[in-house]
mmCIF file of the C-alpha atoms, coordinates in Angstrom:
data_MODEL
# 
_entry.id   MODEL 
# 
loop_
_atom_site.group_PDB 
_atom_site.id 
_atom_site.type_symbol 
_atom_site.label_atom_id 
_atom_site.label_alt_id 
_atom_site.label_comp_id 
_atom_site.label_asym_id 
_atom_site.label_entity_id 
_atom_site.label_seq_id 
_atom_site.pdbx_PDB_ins_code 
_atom_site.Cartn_x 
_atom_site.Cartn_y 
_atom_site.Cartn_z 
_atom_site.occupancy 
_atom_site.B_iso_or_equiv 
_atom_site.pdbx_formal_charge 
_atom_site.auth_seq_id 
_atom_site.auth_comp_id 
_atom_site.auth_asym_id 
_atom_site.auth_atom_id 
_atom_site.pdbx_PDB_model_num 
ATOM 1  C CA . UNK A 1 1  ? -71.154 -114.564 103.679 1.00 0.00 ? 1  UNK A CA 1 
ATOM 2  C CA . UNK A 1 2  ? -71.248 -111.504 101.876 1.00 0.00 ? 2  UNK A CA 1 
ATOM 3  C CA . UNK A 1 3  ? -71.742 -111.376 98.604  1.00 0.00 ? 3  UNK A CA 1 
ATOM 4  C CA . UNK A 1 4  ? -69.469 -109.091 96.255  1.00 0.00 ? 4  UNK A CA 1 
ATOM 5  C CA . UNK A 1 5  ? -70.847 -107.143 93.703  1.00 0.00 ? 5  UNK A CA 1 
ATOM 6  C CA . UNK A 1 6  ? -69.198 -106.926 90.362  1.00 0.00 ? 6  UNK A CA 1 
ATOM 7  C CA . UNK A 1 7  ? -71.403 -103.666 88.946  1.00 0.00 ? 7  UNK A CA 1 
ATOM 8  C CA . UNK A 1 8  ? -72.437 -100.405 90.203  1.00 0.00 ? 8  UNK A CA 1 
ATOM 9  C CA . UNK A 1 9  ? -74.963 -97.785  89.317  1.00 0.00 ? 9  UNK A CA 1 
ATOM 10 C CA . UNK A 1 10 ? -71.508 -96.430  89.101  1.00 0.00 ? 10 UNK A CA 1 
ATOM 11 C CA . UNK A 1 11 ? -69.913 -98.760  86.704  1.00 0.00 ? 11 UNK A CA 1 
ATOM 12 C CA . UNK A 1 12 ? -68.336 -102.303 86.754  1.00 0.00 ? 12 UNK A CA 1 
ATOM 13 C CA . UNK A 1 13 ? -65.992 -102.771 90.086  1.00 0.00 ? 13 UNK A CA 1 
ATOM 14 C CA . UNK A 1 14 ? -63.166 -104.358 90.100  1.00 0.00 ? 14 UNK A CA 1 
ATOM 15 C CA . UNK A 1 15 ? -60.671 -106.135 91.981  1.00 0.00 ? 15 UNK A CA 1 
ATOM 16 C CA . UNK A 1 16 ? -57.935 -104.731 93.326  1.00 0.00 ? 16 UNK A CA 1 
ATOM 17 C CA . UNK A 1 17 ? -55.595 -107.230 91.848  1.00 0.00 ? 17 UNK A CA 1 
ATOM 18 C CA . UNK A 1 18 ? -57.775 -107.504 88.291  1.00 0.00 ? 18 UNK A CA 1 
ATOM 19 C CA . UNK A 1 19 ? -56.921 -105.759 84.611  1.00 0.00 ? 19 UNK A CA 1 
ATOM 20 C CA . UNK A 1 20 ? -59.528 -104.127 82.306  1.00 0.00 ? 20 UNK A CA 1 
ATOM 21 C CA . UNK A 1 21 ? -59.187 -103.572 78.798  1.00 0.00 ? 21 UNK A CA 1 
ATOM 22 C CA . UNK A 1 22 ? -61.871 -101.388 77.875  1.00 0.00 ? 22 UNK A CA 1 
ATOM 23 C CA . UNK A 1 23 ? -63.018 -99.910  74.661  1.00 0.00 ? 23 UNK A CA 1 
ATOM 24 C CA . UNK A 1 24 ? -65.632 -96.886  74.406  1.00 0.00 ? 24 UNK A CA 1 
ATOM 25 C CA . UNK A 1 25 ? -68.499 -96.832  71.725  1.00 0.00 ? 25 UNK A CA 1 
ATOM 26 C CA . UNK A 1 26 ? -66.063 -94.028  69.638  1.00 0.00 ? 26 UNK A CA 1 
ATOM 27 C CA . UNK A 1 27 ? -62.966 -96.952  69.794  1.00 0.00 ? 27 UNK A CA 1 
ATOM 28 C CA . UNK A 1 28 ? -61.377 -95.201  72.491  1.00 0.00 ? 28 UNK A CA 1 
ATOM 29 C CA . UNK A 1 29 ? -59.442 -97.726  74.356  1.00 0.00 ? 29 UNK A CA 1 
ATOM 30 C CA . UNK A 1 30 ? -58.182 -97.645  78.262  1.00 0.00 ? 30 UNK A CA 1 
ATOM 31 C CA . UNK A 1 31 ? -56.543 -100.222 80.206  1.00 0.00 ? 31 UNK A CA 1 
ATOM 32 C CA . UNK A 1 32 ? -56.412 -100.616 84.151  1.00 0.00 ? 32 UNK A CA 1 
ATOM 33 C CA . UNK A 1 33 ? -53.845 -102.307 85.361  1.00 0.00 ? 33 UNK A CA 1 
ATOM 34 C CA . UNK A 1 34 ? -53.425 -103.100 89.672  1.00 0.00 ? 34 UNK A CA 1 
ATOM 35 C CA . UNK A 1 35 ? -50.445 -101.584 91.362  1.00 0.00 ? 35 UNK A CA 1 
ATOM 36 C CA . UNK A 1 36 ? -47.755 -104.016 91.193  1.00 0.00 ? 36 UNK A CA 1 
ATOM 37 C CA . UNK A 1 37 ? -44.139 -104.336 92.687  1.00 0.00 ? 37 UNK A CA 1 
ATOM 38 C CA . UNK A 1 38 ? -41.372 -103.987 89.949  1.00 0.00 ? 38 UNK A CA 1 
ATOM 39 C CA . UNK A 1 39 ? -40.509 -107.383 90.175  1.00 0.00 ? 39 UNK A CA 1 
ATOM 40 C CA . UNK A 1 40 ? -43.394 -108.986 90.204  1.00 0.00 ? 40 UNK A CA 1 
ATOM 41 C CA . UNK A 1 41 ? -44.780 -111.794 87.438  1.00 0.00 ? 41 UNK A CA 1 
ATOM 42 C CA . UNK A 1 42 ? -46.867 -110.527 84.696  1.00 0.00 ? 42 UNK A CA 1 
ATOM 43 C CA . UNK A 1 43 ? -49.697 -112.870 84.595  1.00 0.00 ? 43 UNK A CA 1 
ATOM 44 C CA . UNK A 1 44 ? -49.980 -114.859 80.973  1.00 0.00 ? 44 UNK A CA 1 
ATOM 45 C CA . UNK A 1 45 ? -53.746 -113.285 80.361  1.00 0.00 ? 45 UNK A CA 1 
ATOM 46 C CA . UNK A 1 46 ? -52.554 -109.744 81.477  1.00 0.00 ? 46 UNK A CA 1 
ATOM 47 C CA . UNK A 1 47 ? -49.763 -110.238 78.488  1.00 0.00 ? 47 UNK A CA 1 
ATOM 48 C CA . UNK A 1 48 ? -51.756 -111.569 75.941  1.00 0.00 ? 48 UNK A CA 1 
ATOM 49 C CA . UNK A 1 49 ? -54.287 -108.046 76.910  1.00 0.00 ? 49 UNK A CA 1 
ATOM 50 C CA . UNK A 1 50 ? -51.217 -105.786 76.172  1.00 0.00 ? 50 UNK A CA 1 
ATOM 51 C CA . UNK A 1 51 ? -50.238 -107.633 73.346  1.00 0.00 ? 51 UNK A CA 1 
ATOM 52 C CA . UNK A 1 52 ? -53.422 -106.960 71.414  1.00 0.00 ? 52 UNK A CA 1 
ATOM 53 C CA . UNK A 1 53 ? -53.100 -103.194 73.181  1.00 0.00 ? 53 UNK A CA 1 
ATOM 54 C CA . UNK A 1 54 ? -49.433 -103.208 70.866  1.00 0.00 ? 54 UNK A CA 1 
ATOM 55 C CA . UNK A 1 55 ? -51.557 -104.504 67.715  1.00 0.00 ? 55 UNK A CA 1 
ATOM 56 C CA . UNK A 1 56 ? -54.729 -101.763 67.973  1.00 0.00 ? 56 UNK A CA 1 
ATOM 57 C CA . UNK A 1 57 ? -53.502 -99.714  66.034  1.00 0.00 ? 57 UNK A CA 1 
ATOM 58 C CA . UNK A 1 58 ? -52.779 -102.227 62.938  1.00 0.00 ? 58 UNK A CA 1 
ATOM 59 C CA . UNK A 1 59 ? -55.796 -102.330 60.549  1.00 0.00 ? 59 UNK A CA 1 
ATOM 60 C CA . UNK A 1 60 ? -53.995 -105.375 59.013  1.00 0.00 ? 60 UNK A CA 1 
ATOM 61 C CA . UNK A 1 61 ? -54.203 -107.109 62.182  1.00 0.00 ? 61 UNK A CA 1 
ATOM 62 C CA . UNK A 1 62 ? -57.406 -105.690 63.255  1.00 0.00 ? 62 UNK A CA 1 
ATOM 63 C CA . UNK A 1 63 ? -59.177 -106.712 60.160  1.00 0.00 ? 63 UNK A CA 1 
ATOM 64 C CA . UNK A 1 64 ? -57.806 -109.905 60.503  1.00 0.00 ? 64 UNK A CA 1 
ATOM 65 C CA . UNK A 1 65 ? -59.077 -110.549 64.005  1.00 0.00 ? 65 UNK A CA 1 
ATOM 66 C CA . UNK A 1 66 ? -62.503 -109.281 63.114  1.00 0.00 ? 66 UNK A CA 1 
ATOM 67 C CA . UNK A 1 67 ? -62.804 -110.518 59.919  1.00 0.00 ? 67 UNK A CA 1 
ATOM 68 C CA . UNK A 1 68 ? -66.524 -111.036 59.083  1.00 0.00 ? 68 UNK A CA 1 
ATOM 69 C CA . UNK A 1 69 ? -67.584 -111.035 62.266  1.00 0.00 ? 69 UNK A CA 1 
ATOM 70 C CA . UNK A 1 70 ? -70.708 -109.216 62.654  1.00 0.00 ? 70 UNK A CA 1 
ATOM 71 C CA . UNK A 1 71 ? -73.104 -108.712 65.847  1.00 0.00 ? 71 UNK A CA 1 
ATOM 72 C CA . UNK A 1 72 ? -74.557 -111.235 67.461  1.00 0.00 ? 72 UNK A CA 1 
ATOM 73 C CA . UNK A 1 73 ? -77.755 -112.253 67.493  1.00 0.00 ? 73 UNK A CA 1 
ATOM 74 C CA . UNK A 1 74 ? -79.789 -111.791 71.050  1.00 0.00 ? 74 UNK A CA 1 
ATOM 75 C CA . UNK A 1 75 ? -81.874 -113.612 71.821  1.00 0.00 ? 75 UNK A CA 1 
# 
């Protein structure tokens, strides 16, 4: 069996039928969404992503998320 390879010298792969939220080092923030029919279900997790895409742009909120969260430590 063939194994599938999630990363690239290219970049991350993915799925055809996964979503990405990704943020750049400067807070730039993309999302890739899968071609889907009009009437198809939105999954719960792929909601919840474009949720917090509607909320980015709220300090408030984003403070609030982060709070005093800080890097973490590697190990």
């Amino acid at each position: 069996m063939k194994k599938e390879e999630a990363h690239t010298d290219h970049g991350t792969v993915l799925k055809p039928d996964q979503a990405a939220l990704v943020f750049d080092t400067d807070g730039r923030m993309s999302v890739v969404l899968p071609d889907m029919s009009p009437d198809a279900e939105i999954p719960t997790g792929w909601q919840l992503m474009l949720a917090i895409i509607q909320k980015y742009n709220d300090p408030d909120w984003v403070a609030e998320m982060v709070g005093d969260r800080h890097r973490p430590e590697t190990h």
